[in-house]
Structures are given as structure tokens and as C-alpha cells.
C-alpha positions in Angstrom: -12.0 -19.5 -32.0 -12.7 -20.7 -28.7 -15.4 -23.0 -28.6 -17.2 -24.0 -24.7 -19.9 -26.6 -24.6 -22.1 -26.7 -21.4 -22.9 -30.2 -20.6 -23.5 -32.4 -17.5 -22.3 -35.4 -18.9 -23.6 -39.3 -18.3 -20.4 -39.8 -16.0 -21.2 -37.1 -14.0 -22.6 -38.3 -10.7 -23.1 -35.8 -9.1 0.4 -10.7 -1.5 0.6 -11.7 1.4 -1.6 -9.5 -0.6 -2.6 -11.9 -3.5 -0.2 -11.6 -6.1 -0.4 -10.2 -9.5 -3.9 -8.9 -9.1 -5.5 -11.9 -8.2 -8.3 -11.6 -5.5 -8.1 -12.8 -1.7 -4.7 -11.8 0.4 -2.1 -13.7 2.3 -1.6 -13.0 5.9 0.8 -11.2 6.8 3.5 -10.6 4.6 3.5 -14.2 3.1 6.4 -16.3 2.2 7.7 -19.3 0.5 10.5 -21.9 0.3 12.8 -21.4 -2.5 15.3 -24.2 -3.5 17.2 -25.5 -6.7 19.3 -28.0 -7.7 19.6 -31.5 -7.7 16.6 -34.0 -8.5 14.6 -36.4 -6.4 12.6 -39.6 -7.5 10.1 -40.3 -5.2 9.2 -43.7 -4.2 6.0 -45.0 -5.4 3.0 -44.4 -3.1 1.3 -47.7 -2.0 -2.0 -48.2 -4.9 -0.3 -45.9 -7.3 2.5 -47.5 -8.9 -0.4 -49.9 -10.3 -3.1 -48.9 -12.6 -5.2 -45.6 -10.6 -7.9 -47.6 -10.2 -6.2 -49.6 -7.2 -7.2 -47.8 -3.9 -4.7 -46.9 -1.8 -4.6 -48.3 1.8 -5.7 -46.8 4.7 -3.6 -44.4 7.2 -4.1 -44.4 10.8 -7.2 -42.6 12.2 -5.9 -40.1 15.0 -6.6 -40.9 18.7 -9.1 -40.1 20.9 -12.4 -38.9 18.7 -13.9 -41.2 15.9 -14.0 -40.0 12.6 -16.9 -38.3 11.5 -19.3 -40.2 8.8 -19.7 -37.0 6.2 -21.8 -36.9 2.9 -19.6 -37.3 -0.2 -20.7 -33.8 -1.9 -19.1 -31.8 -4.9 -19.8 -28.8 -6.4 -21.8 -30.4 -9.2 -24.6 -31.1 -6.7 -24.6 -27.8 -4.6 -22.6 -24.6 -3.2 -22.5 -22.9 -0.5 -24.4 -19.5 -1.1 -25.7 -16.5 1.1 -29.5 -17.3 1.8 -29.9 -13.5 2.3 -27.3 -11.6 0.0 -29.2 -8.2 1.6 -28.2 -8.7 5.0 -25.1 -7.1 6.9 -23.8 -10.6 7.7 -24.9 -13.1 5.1 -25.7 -16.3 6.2 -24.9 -19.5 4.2 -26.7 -22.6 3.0 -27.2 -25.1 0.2 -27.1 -23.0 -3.2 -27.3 -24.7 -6.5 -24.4 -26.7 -7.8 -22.2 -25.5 -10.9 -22.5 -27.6 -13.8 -19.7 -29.2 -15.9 -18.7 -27.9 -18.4 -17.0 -29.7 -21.8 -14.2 -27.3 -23.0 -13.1 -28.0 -26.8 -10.4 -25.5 -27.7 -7.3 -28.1 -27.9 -9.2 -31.1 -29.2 -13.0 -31.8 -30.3 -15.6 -34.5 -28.3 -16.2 -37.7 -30.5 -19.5 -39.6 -29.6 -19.3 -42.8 -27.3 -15.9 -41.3 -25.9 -18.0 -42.1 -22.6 -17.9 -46.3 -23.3 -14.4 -45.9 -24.5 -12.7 -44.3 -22.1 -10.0 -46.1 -19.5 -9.2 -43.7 -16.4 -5.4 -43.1 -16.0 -5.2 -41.3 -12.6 -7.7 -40.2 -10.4 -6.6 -37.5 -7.4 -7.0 -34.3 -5.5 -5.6 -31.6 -5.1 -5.3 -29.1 -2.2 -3.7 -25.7 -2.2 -3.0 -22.7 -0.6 -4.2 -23.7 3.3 -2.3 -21.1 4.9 -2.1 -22.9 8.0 -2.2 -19.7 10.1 -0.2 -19.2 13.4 -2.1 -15.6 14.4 -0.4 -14.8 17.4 3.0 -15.1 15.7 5.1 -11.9 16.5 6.1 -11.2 12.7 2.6 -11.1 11.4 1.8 -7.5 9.3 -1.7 -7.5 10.6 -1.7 -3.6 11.6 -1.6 -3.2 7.6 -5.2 -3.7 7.8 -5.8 0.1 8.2 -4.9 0.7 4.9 -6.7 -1.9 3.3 -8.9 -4.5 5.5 -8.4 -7.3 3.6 -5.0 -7.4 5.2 -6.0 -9.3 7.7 -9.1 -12.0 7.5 -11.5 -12.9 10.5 -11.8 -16.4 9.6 -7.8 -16.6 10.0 -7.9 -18.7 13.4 -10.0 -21.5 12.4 -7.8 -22.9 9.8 -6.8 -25.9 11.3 -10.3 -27.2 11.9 -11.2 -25.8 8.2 -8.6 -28.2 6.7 -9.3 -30.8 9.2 -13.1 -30.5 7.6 -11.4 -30.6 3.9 -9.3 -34.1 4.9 -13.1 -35.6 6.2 -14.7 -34.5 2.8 -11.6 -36.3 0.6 -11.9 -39.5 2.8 -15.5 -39.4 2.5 -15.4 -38.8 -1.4 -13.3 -42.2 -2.2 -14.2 -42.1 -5.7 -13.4 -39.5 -8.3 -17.1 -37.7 -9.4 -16.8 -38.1 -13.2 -15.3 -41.5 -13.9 -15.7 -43.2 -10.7 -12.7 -44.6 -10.5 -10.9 -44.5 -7.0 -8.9 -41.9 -5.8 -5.1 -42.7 -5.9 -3.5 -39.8 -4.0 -3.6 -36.5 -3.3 -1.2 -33.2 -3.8 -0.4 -30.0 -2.7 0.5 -27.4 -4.3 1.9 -24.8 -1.7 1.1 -22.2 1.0 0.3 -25.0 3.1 1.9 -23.0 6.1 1.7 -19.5 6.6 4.0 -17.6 8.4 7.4 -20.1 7.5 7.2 -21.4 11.4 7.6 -24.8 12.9 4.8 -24.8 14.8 2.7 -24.4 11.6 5.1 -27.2 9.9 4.0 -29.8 12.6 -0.1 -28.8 12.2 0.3 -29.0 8.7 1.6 -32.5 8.7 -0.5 -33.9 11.5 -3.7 -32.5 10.0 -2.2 -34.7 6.2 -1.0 -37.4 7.9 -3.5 -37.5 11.2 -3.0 -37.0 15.1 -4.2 -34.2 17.4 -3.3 -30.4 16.7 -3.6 -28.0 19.8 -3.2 -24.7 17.1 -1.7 -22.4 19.7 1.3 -21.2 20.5 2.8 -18.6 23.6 0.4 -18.9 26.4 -0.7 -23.0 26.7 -4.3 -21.8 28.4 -5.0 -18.3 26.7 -4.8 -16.4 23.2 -2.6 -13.3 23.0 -3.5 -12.1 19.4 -5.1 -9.2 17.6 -8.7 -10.2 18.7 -8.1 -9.4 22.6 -5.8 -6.6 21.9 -8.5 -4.1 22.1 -7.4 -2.4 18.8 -10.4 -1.7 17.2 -9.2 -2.5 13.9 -9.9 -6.1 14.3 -12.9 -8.8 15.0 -13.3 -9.0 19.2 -15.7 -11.9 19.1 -15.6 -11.7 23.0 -16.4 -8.2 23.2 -19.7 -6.5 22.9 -18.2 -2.7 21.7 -18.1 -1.4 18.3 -15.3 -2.5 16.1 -14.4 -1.9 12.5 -16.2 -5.7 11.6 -18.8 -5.4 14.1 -19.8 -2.3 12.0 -20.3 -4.7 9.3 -22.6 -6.8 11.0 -19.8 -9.7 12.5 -21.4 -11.8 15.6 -20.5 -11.5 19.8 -19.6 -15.3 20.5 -18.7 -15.9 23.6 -16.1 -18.3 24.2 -14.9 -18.1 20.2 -11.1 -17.2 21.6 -10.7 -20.4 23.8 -12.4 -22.6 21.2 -10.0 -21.8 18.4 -7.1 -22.6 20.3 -8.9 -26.0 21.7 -7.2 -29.1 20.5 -8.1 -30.8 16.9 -8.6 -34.1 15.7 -7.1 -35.4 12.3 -8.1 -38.5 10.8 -5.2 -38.1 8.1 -5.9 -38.8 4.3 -6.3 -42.3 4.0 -4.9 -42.0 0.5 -1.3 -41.1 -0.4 -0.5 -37.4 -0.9 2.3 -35.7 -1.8 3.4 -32.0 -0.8 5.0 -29.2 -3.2 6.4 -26.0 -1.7 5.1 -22.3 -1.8 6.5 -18.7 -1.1 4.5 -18.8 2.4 6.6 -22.5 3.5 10.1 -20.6 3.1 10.4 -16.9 3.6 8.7 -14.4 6.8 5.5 -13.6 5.8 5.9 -15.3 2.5 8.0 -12.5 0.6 10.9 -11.8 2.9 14.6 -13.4 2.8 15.9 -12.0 5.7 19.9 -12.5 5.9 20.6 -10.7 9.3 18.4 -12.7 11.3 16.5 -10.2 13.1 12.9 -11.5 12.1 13.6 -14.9 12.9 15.0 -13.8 16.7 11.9 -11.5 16.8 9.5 -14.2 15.9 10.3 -16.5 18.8 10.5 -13.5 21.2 8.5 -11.9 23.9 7.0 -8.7 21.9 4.4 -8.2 19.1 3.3 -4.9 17.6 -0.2 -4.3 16.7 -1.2 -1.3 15.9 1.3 1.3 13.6 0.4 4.8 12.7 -1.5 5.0 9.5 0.8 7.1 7.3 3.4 4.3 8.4 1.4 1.8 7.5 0.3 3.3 4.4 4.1 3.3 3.1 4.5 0.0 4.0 1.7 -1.5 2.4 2.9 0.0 -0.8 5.9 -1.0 -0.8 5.4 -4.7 -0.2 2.5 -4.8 -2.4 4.7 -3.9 -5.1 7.3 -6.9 -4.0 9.6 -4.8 -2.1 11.8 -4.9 0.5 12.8 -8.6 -0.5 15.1 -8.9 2.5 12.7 -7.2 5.0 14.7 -4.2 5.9 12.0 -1.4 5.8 10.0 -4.2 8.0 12.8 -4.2 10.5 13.4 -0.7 10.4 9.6 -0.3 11.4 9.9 -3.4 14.1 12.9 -1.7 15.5 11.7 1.8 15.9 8.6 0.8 17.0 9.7 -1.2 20.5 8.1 1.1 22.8 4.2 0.7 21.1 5.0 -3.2 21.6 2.9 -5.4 23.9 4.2 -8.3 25.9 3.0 -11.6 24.8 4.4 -15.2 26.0 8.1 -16.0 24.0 8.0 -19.4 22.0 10.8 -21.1 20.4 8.5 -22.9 18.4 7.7 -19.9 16.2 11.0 -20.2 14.9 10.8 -20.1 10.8 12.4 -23.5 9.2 14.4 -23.6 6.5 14.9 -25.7 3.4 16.2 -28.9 5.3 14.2 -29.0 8.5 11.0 -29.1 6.1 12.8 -31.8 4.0 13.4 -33.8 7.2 10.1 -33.2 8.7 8.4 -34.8 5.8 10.5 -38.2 6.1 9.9 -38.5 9.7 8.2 -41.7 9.9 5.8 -40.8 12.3 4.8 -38.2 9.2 4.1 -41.3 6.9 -0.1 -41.7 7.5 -0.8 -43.3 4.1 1.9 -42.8 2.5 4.5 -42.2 0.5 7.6 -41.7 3.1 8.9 -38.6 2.8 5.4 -37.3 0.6 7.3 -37.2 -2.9 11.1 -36.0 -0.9 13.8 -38.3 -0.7 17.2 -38.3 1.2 18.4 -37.4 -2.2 16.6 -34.1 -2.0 18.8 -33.9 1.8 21.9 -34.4 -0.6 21.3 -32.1 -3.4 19.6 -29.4 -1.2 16.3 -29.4 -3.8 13.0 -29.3 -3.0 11.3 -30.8 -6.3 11.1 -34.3 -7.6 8.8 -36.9 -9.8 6.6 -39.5 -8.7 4.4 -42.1 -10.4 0.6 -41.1 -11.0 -0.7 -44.2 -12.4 0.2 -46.3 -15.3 2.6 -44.2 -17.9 1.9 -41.1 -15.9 4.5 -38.8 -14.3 4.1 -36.2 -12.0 6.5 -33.8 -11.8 6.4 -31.1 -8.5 8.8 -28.2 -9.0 9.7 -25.2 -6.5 9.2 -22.0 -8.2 10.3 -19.8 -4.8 13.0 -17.9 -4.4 15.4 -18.0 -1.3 16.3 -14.3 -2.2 12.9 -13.1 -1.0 10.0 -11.5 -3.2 6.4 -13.7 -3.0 6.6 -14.1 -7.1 8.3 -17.1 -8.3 10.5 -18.5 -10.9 13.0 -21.6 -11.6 16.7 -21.8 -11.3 18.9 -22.7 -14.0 19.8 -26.1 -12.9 16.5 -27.2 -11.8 15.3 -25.8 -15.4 18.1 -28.1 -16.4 16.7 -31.1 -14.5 13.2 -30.7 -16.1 14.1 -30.3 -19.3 15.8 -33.9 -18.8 12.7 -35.5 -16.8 10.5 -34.6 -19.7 12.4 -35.9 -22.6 13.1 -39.0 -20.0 9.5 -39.4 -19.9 9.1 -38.4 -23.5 7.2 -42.1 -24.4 4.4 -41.4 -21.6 2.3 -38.9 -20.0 3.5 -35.4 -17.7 1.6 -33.8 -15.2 3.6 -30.7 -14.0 2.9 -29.5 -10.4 3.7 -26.3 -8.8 2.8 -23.5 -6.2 3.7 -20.3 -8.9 1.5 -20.2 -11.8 2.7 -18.7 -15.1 1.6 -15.8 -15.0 3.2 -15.0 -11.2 6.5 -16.4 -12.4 8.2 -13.2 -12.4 10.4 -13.4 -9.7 14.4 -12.6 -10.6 15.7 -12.0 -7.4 19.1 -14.1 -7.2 18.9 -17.1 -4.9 21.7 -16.1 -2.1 22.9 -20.1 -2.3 23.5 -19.6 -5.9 24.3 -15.7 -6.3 25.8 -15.9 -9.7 23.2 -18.4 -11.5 20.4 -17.3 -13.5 16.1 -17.5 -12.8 13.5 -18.5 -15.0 10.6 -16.9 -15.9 6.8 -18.1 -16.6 7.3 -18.0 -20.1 10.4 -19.4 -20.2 8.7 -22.6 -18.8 5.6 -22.5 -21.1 8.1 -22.2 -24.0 9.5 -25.7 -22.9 5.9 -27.3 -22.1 4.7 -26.5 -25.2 7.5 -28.1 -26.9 6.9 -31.5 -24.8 3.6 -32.9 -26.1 3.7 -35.6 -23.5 3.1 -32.9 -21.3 -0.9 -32.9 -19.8 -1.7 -30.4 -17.2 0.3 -27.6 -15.4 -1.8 -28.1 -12.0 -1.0 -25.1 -9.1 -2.2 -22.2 -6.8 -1.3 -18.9 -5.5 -3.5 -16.4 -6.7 -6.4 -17.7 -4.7 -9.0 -18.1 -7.5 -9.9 -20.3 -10.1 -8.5 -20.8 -13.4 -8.2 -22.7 -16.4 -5.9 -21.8 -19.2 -5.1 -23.6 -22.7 -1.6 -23.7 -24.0 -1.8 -25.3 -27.2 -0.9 -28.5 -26.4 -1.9 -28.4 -23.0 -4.2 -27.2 -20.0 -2.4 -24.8 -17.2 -5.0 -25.6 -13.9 -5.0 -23.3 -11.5 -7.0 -23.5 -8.2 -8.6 -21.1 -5.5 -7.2 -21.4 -1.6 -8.5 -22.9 1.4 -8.4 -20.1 3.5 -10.6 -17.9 1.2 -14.3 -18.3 0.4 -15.3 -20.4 -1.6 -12.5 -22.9 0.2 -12.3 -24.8 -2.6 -10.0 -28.0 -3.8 -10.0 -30.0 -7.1 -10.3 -33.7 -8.1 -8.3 -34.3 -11.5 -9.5 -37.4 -13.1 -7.4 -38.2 -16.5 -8.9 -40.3 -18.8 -7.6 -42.1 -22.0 -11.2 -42.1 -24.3 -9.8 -44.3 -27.1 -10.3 -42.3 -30.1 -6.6 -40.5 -30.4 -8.2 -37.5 -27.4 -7.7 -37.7 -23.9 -10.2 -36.1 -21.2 -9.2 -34.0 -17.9 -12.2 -33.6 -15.6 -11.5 -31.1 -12.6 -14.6 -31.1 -10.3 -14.5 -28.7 -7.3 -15.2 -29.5 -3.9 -16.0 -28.1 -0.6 -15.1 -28.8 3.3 -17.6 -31.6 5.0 -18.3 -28.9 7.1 -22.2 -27.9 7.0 -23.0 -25.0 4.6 -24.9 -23.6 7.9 -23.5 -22.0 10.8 -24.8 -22.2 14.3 -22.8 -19.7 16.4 -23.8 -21.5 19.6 -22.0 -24.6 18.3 -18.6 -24.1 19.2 -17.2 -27.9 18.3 -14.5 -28.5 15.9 -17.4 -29.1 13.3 -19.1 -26.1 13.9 -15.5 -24.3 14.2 -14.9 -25.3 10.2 -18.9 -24.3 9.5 -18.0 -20.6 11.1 -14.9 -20.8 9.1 -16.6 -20.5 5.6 -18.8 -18.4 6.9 -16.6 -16.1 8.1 -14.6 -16.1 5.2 -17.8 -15.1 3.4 -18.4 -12.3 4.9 -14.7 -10.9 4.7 -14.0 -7.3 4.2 -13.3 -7.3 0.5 -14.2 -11.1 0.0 -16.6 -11.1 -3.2 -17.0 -13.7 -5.9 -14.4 -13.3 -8.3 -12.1 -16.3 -6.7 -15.0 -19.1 -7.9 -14.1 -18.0 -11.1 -15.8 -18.6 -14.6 -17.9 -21.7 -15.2 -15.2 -21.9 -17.4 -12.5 -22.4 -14.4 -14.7 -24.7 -12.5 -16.0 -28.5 -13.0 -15.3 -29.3 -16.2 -14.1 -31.5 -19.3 -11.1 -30.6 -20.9 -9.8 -32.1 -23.9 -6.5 -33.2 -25.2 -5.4 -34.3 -28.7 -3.0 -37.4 -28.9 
């Protein structure tokens, strides 16, 4: 039997529509990178290659603003939580904190495990921030008539919400249970959202640090769904009824020029590393197109935003269920629907990447910020055309980031043979040390057997097919990842699968992993949540890039359909989580 044991312990100081069942939605369609074959060694990030405890150094603050001095908060100490859970709009502030909790089913506490213990990596990771271009042409908002969580309000403040999220990690420094420095930090996918270069570059400059201008089409005005005068969406500008007014969302004035205002990044000043999701690969995260109409479309001159609801209804269905893997019911609808399509400003920038031009975006140099080069890809990765690799995570720890999309389309994921191939053979290489497994796909969404057009005659991999082979590693730790947007903590015999909520739906979350040796044959994992630095209270007057990432959370509150199920169990949230060894 499962045994839980609530403590707050004396270290403590302080698809498209979600896949699988999982609350929260993508935008859009939602797709991801998909990629197999050869392996990657990443170099060694500068303070990691030694024992955790070393810091690592500091990346460049961005020009032209100073970087904000923000309280080093977690989740332990307090939430954000509606003051007035009655009202039509709930406003947030500081709600009580959720405690840690010590989680016994793979190995038992021993006393003093607290004076014993030496810390073997200390980081954070970040996932799902579905960077979000929202005036991009291949964008599936008119979906929201069927269901209105199809498209989410708080969409075009993400850059300044992750912005918000960096501040709180440099602020932090030090992990909240062992306080030991942080060493680095990780994605773990979704970190664009519509597979376009435009989001590529704010992605990078808001990890690495610089100044994001989040628009794209018109340089001085917004051409999206919240000036298009359907009244399906949030017209912040506009004081007549629309279907979120009705549910008590705000007039400000001046919100539409403000979101597409220029942002500040001061970077991480600690080393991350980046792993790929469905959303960083395919149109609107599920779609492989092979005739190239959706990425023509998406740099063009026309966008569609409204459909007719029986359409859309059709539609929804279909792609909810993983269809139309190569888009063509999409394109059907894009093609016979030209003459219900507005005029918006044509930008080559919208242009999806593909596997290589996000490989060689990542080693640019001017992408280094802290470091590593390249973020955990190497020129091998170039070579081999692979998008996974292994990089140190302290002394005798490995991490190990795989890609679990699928170039053949579908927003599930899975592994190809030969990169199955090339884990089986880092884990036994590692076999005398410690394996941390990173990945967008968790193992429950690794369902995904659509053939990968690259490699048409070579097999995929399921979710069980990859917990088989963790189980029968013992050196294997964590499985740490994202996707479905909420919370979750998992034990698998002889090891904890760590799955954590997105930044673009409330509660916002990410999640420093501390790893700790404690001396007596056990080993603890403590995963403490945290917030944005962004204040828990929103003025709608203030229309700064800190009050931008305030209205973000709030906004994402307040969501049709948002509720609280991504937070998860107190089970899923700050706790200790131990490990026989």
C-alpha cells in the first residue's frame, strides 16, 4: 500500500486541446518537433560539470532596462488564489502556500537523513510556455465556438509571463529544500507554439536575454482575433458585449498596443538546456503537412476567423481525436473558405522551422547567455539529424533529454527505433551512476505510431515500451516532462515519473528538482513549485511589462474552462520523494 506522510521538513525554507484528457488546451492546433536517430553529447555547462553546488556564472543582462530586484518566493510560502471566488472575474492575491509533502511508496524516511544528506544536483525546470504568435494565419482559434477553451484570453501576454518566470529563477539562486545552488535549468517542450520562427527567436531571447518586440505583420498595430469584431473573443478595447465580457472580463484601454510593446529579458544567469515538444515541430502542434500549403499560408496575406459552427464542430472532433495528422481536412476548410478571409499584413517570419533551423538556432553564439553552447545540441545532432542528447547534471549524474514527437504529425508522442537503440546504450553506459530522463511526452501520452516520413519503414515506441526499459535500469532517478498541463507525480517501482503543469495555464507553474544522496542506502528528490515574480495582484491601469505578466495569471485564472484540476494533488506538488539505493 501506498503510504503519504505530510511534513514540512527542517530543510524546508520556505490538444492543441490537452492531450489524453488532461485539463488546459494548446492553441491552436498544437504541434511538435519529431526527430530520431543519431546521439549527441552535450558539452558540459560552465558550474555543472563540478559538484551542483558550484554556481554557474552569470549571462548577460539584456540592454536598455535594469533588471528587476524580485522576492525569492515558492509555493511552500504562498499561492496565488481568487480573494473573491463569488465574483464574475475573480481577482487574485496571496493565498496560503502548499505544504511538502514526504512520499514513501519506493523507499521509507530514516531519522537524521536531514544531517546526512549531500545534494547531487540542484535545477529547474520549465515547461510547456507556448510562446504564442496570435496573429499567426494558421491559428484554429474559430474552434472556440465549440468549446471556449479553444482559445485562451491570456494568450498575448506570454512573452512578458515567461520574462516574469526567468526574473523569479534568477531571483531564487538557491534550491528551497537543501539550499544548495542552482546548477541549471531545462525545458521540457512546447516552448513555442505555433512551429514559427518568429516564436523560435522570442523563445531564445527571453532564455538567453535581449529585447523581444512579440509581434509580427503590422510593425505599429495588432491584426488578431481581439480587434476582429467577432464576438467570440475578448475585445479588451471595446466596450460591447462579447462572449467573455459576459463573464465578467475587463475594458482596458490600450491592452492591444501594450502586448505587442517591446520586452526586456535579463536571460537565466544559470545554464539551461532545451528539449523539444509536438508544438516546436508540426502546425499547430499535431499537423505534418507534406504539400506545403500551411506553411505558404502561414507567411501569407489572409487569416480566417470566424467558420460556421457545424464546420467547426466537425473539425474539432476530428482533431481532438488526433486526426488529420497531415492537415488535410484543415486545408480543405482553409481552401474553401478564401472568400470569409480578412486581409492582415504578410510576414515571412511566420514561416514554421524545421528540425535543422532549430538545431542551428540553438548553437548561434549570440544564443549562448549562460550557457551551454548550443543548450545540450551539438553539431553532432546537425550530422545525425537527432534532436536528443546527454549532459552532465552534477557529479555521477546524467541527464538524458529525448524527443518523443513524431515528424508524421499527430500531437501524441513516441520514440523511434534507433533512438530507443541509443538510450538503451546511454543507460547501460551510465550504468555505475545516476539517470535523470528528460522529455516533452509523458508515458501515458506516448501513443503516437504514426510513421516518421524520414524513416517510413522503421518502427515507434510506445510509453510502455520505455517504462519497461526504465524499470529495468535501477540507475535510472526521475522521468521529468510536461504536456498535459497539470501536475503529476507517478512511482514506477524503481523510480519517480515527474510531470509538470504549463506556463501558459493557471497556476503558471515550474519545478525546482533538488537530488540529494542522504547516506543511509535512500536517496531524496524534492520538487517544489514556483510561481512568476510577477505580483499575485493585478492593477488593470498598470499596463508595464510587470503588470502585463500580473494580468497574465490573472487572466489565465479566469479562463473559460480554467478550474483547478492542473495544480494537482498535494501529492503532485512540493514534495519529498524517496528512492532505495
Amino acid at each position: 500500500m501506498t503510504r503519504i506522510r505530510s511534513a514540512v521538513t527542517a530543510v524546508d525554507r520556505r490538444s492543441f486541446l490537452t492531450a489524453t484528457g488532461a485539463v488546459g488546451v494548446s492553441a491552436g492546433i498544437g504541434l511538435a518537433l519529431g526527430a530520431g536517430g543519431g546521439p549527441g553529447e552535450a558539452a558540459a555547462a560552465p558550474g555543472v560539470t563540478a559538484a551542483p553546488s558550484v554556481p554557474g556564472p552569470r549571462g548577460p543582462a539584456a540592454p536598455a532596462t535594469p533588471i528587476r530586484t524580485v522576492p525569492a518566493r515558492t509555493t511552500l510560502e504562498t499561492v496565488a488564489a481568487p480573494r473573491d471566488s463569488a465574483a464574475a472575474f475573480r481577482r487574485l492575491g496571496d493565498g496560503p502556500g502548499w505544504r511538502r509533502v514526504v512520499r514513501e511508496t519506493l523507499a521509507a524516511p530514516r531519522p537524521g537523513r536531514a544531517q546526512r544528506r549531500t545534494v547531487l544536483s540542484s535545477f529547474v525546470q520549465l515547461t510547456d510556455l507556448h510562446l504564442v504568435d496570435v496573429q499567426h494565419p494558421v491559428r484554429t482559434e474559430y474552434l472556440r465556438s465549440q468549446q471556449l477553451s479553444g482559445w485562451r484570453p491570456q494568450e498575448a501576454l506570454t512573452v512578458p509571463g515567461a520574462v516574469a518566470l526567468i526574473e523569479q529563477i534568477n531571483a531564487l539562486k538557491a534550491g528551497p529544500a537543501t539550499g544548495a545552488p542552482l546548477s541549471f535549468a531545462v525545458t521540457t517542450g512546447d516552448n513555442t507554439d505555433n512551429n514559427s520562427r518568429a516564436e523560435l527567436d522570442w523563445f531564445l531571447t527571453v532564455m538567453s536575454g535581449g529585447r523581444i518586440s512579440p509581434n509580427t505583420g503590422d510593425l505599429q498595430r495588432y491584426e488578431g482575433v481581439q480587434n476582429s469584431d467577432e464576438r467570440l473573443f475578448w475585445h479588451p478595447e471595446d466596450s460591447r458585449r462579447d462572449t467573455d465580457k459576459r463573464l465578467g472580463y475587463p475594458r482596458i484601454d490600450g491592452f492591444l498596443d501594450a502586448a505587442i510593446r517591446s520586452v526586456n529579458s535579463p536571460g537565466l544567469r544559470i545554464p539551461w538546456y532545451s528539449t523539444v515538444g509536438n508544438h516546436d515541430g508540426l502546425a499547430s502542434g499535431a499537423m505534418a503537412d507534406p504539400s506545403g500549403f500551411l506553411a505558404e499560408f502561414a507567411v501569407g496575406a489572409k487569416k480566417l476567423y470566424g467558420i460556421p459552427d457545424a464546420e467547426a464542430k466537425q473539425l474539432l472532433k476530428l482533431l481532438s481525436k488526433g486526426g488529420d495528422p497531415h492537415g488535410e481536412k484543415l486545408i480543405d476548410l482553409l481552401r474553401r473558405s478564401k472568400r470569409a478571409m480578412r486581409s492582415i499584413t504578410a510576414d515571412p517570419r511566420r514561416a514554421p522551422f524545421g528540425p535543422r533551423e532549430y538545431l542551428t538556432a540553438h548553437l548561434d553564439p549570440e544564443r549562448a547567455g549562460a550557457g551551454p553552447a548550443g543548450h545540450g545540441y551539438t553539431a553532432a545532432n546537425l550530422d545525425d539529424d537527432t534532436l536528443y542528447y546527454t549532459f552532465p547534471m552534477g557529479e555521477n549524474v546524467t541527464g538524458i533529454s529525448l524527443n518523443t514527437t513524431d515528424r508524421g504529425g499527430h500531437y501524441t508522442g513516441s520514440l523511434n527505433t534507433a533512438q530507443l537503440t541509443w538510450l538503451k546504450r546511454k543507460l547501460a553506459e551510465h550504468r555505475d551512476g545516476y539517470v535523470v530522463i528528460f522529455s516533452h511526452h509523458n508515458s501515458w501520452t506516448m501513443t503516437n505510431t504514426h510513421p516518421d516520413p524520414a524513416h517510413p519503414g522503421e518502427a515507434r515506441h510506445n510509453g510502455d515500451e520505455v517504462l519497461a526499459l526504465l524499470k529495468r535500469n535501477r540507475n535510472v532517478l526521475a522521468w521529468v516532462n510536461g504536456h498535459s498541463h497539470r501536475n503529476s507525480i507517478l512511482p514506477h517501482g524503481s523510480f519517480w515519473e515527474i510531470s509538470t503543469a504549463s506556463h501558459i495555464d493557471f497556476p503558471q507553474l515550474a519545478r525546482v528538482i533538488e537530488i540529494t544522496d542522504n547516506g543511509d542506502g535512500t536517496l531524496s528528490l524534492f520538487t517544489t513549485l514556483i510561481e512568476s515574480a510577477a505580483p499575485h495582484r493585478t492593477d488593470f491601469e498598470d499596463l508595464s511589462q510587470t503588470g502585463l505578466a500580473a494580468l497574465y495569471r490573472e487572466l489565465s485564472h479566469n479562463a473559460p474552462g480554467s478550474t483547478t484540476a492542473p495544480s494537482g494533488k498535494s501529492t503532485d506538488r512540493n514534495t519529498e520523494l524517496l528512492l532505495s539505493r
